[in-house]
DOLONU-51176 format. One record per residue (C-alpha): x, y, z. Coordinates in steps of 0.1 Angstrom, whole numbers, plus 5000, padded with zeros to 4 digits. Layout:
XYZ/...
***
This chain:
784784236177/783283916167/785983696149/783783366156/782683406119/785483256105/784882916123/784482676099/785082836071/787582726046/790682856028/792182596006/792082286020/792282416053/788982436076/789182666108/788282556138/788982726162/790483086176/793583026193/794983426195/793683756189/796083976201/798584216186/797584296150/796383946140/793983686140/795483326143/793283016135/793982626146/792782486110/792482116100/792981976064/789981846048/791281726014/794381496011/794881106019/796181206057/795581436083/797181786095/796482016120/798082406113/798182766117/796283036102/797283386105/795983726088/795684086096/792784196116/790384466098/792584776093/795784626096/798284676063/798284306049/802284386043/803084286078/801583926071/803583916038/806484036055/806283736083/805583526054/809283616035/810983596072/809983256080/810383146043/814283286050/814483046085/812782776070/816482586076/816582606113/814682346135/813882676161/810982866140/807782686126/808182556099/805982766068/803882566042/802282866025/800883206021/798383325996/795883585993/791683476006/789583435976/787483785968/789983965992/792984135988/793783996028/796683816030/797283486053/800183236065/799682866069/802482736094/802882456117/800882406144/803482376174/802682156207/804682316234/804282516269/805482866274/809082806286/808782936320/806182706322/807682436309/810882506333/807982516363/806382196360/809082006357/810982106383/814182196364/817382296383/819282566373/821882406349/818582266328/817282606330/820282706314/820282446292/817182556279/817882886275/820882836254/818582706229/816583016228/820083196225/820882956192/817683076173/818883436184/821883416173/820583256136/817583506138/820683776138/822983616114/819683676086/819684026094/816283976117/815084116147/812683966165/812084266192/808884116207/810883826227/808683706261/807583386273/804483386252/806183346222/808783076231/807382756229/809082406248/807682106233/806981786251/810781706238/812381996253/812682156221/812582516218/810582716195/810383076187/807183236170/805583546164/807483736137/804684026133/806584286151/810384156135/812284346111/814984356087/817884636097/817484786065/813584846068/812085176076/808885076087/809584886123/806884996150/808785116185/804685196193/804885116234/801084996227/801984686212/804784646233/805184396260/806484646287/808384366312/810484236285/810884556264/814184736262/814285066272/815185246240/812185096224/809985366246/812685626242/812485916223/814685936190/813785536183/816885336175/816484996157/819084726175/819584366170/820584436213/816584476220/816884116219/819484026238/817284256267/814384046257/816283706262/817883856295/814883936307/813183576303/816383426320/816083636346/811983466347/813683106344/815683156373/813883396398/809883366392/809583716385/810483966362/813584186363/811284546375/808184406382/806084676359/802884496358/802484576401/803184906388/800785236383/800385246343/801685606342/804885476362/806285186341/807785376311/809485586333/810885266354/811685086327/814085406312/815285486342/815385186373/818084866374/816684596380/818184416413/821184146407/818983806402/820383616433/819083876458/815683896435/815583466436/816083526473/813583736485/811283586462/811883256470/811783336506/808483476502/807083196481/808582866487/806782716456/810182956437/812682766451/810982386453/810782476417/814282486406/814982216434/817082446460/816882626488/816482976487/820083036503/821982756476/819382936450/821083326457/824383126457/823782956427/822783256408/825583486428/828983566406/829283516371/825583476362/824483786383/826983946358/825783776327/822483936334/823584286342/825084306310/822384166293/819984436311/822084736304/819885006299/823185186282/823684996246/827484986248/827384816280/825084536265/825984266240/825384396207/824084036193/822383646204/825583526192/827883726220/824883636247/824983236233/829483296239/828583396275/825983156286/828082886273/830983036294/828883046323/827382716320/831182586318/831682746355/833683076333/833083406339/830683556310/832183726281/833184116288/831484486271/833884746263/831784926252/834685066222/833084886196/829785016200/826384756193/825484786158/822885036162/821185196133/819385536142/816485516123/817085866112/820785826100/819985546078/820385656047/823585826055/824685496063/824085346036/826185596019/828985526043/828985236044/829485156005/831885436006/835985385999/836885506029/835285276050/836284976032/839785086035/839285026072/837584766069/839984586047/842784716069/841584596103/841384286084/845384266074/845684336110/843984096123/845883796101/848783966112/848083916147/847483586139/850083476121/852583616143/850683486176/852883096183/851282936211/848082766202/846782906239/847483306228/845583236193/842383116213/842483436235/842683656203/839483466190/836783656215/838183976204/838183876166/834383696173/833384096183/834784326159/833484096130/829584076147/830184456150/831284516111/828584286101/825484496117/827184806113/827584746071/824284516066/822384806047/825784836024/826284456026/823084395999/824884575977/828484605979/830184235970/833384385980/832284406015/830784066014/833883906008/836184146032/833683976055/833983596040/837483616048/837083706087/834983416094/837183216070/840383296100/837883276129/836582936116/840382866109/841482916141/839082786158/839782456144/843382446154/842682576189/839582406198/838082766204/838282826241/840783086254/
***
């Protein structure tokens, strides 16, 4: 279809000029003000023909809720076109590379690769502490600017945990960074999609390739790889890559043999969790991938899955009977209980050294309550301040023991 039809064409004050995406479900515009004493260059973004306007509305509430964080464009409004009942988005206009791009032609080394990531890790982990998912995560849609700033766009395919209307469709669906229960059947909606997203773009930054390669793949075979293949640890894959194409290794200023021993041990592990095609096995949120990264980047070994706790998964069929468990008695009881356990355990815990090495285990149960109860939590206060009081003796103790085990 012809979109060019909207070039120069005005909503507000804002003039489009020129078409800068139209995949997905929308149409996004580079516009330029026309009225005012000064000049600005933004975004404009609105359904194609066909598509519900709700999903523009919808990215219009989420970036309206991030509008605090220095990691998502910032939003400066939303309205509906004149004679039209078509809804559109006016947000910044970001000047930035894709971030394996960015990594690429600068020539970073693997600790500034990591660096770099952990930013993308930070707007996870606040993306998941608002109740969003962003589940379309891939290079495309984080952004480095010429500062080394990281930005993360794109919200059409994000969703609250408490909607019922997220798309798993594998047609709009980014297969070499999707997690394999999106193309399952028996969808399950999980803030851990994104921690495989992220995963999967780290394994990019610090291999050249992807973790299974689906694109060299027959169309008819990548589904069933990505449900069913590991992907191989990311030191051999940096090796035989890099040994292939020299250009891999120049790139992150190594070798390929100090490459596969740079990426050998504790970040080889950090990724296999992170890739887990089993949920328990993976970390459940951005803010137990950000723990681990950090971890590694301090030469530690990244942060364990037990798998017990499980990874705040809501099946999109058992929703509404959690909702009803959730705001239920009994649960709260346990919920409050685990809590009088955990002071406990602090309280009677001396050395400053054995209070830091309860924190990680204190750090998961509370992520796990929190997505877990988030249906319950919009309408339970009860639960709200059970919660409160958690992160009030995390915060507490991490204060007194500098919070490193």
């Amino acid at each position: 279809m012809d979109y060019s039809k909207w070039l120069g064409k005005r909503i507000g004050v804002w003039r489009l000029d020129r078409l800068v995406r139209t995949g997905g479900r929308a149409l996004i515009f580079r516009a330029e003000r026309v009225e005012g004493e000064y000049a600005q260059t933004v975004v404009v973004k609105m359904p194609k023909p066909g598509v519900p306007g709700w999903e523009i509305e919808r990215e219009r509430d989420y970036l309206q809720q991030l509008r605090s964080s220095p990691y998502f464009p910032r939003l400066f409004e939303g309205g509906v076109l004149e004679n039209s009942q078509t809804p559109f988005i006016v947000m910044e206009h970001i000047r930035g590379e894709r971030i394996d791009v960015f990594a690429d032609e600068r020539g970073l080394d693997i600790p500034k690769r990591l660096d770099l990531f952990k930013q993308l890790c930070q707007a996870i982990d606040y993306l998941h502490k608002q109740s969003i998912g962003h589940l379309d995560l891939k290079p495309a849609n984080v952004l480095v600017t010429l500062d080394g700033s990281v930005k993360l766009i794109d919200f059409g395919t994000a969703c609250r945990l408490d909607e019922l209307h997220c798309t798993s469709d594998s047609d709009l669906l980014t297969l070499e960074y999707a997690s394999p229960e999106r193309v399952g059947d028996g969808q399950q909606l999980a803030l851990s999609a994104d921690v495989y997203g992220a995963t999967s773009i780290l394994f990019l930054l610090l291999t050249g390739r992807t973790p299974l390669q689906l694109s060299e793949r027959e169309p008819e075979c990548r589904i069933r790889a990505l449900r069913e293949e590991d992907p191989p640890p990311a030191s051999q894959a940096a090796f035989a890559a890099s040994s292939k194409d020299w250009r891999i290794a120049r790139f992150r200023r190594a070798a390929p043999d100090v490459l596969r021993e740079q990426l050998r041990g504790n970040l080889d592990e950090l990724i296999a969790i992170g890739l887990a095609k089993t949920l328990t096995q993976r970390y459940a949120t951005g803010s137990l991938l950000l723990e681990s990264v950090s971890r590694v980047c301090e030469g530690k070994p990244p942060r364990k899955v037990t798998g017990r706790l499980g990874v705040g998964v809501i099946d999109m069929s058992d929703k509404q009977q959690l909702w009803a468990v959730a705001a239920s008695l009994v649960l709260l009881s346990m919920l409050a209980a685990f809590f009088v356990h955990s002071l406990a355990s602090l309280s009677t815990t001396r050395s400053r050294q054995q209070r830091a090495a309860f924190l990680p285990i204190l750090r998961e149960q509370a992520e796990w309550w929190r997505t877990m109860l988030r249906p319950a939590l919009a309408t339970d206060s009860r639960l709200i301040e059970e919660l409160r009081t958690l992160d009030e003796v995390i915060s507490r103790t991490e204060a007194e023991t500098g919070g490193r085990p």
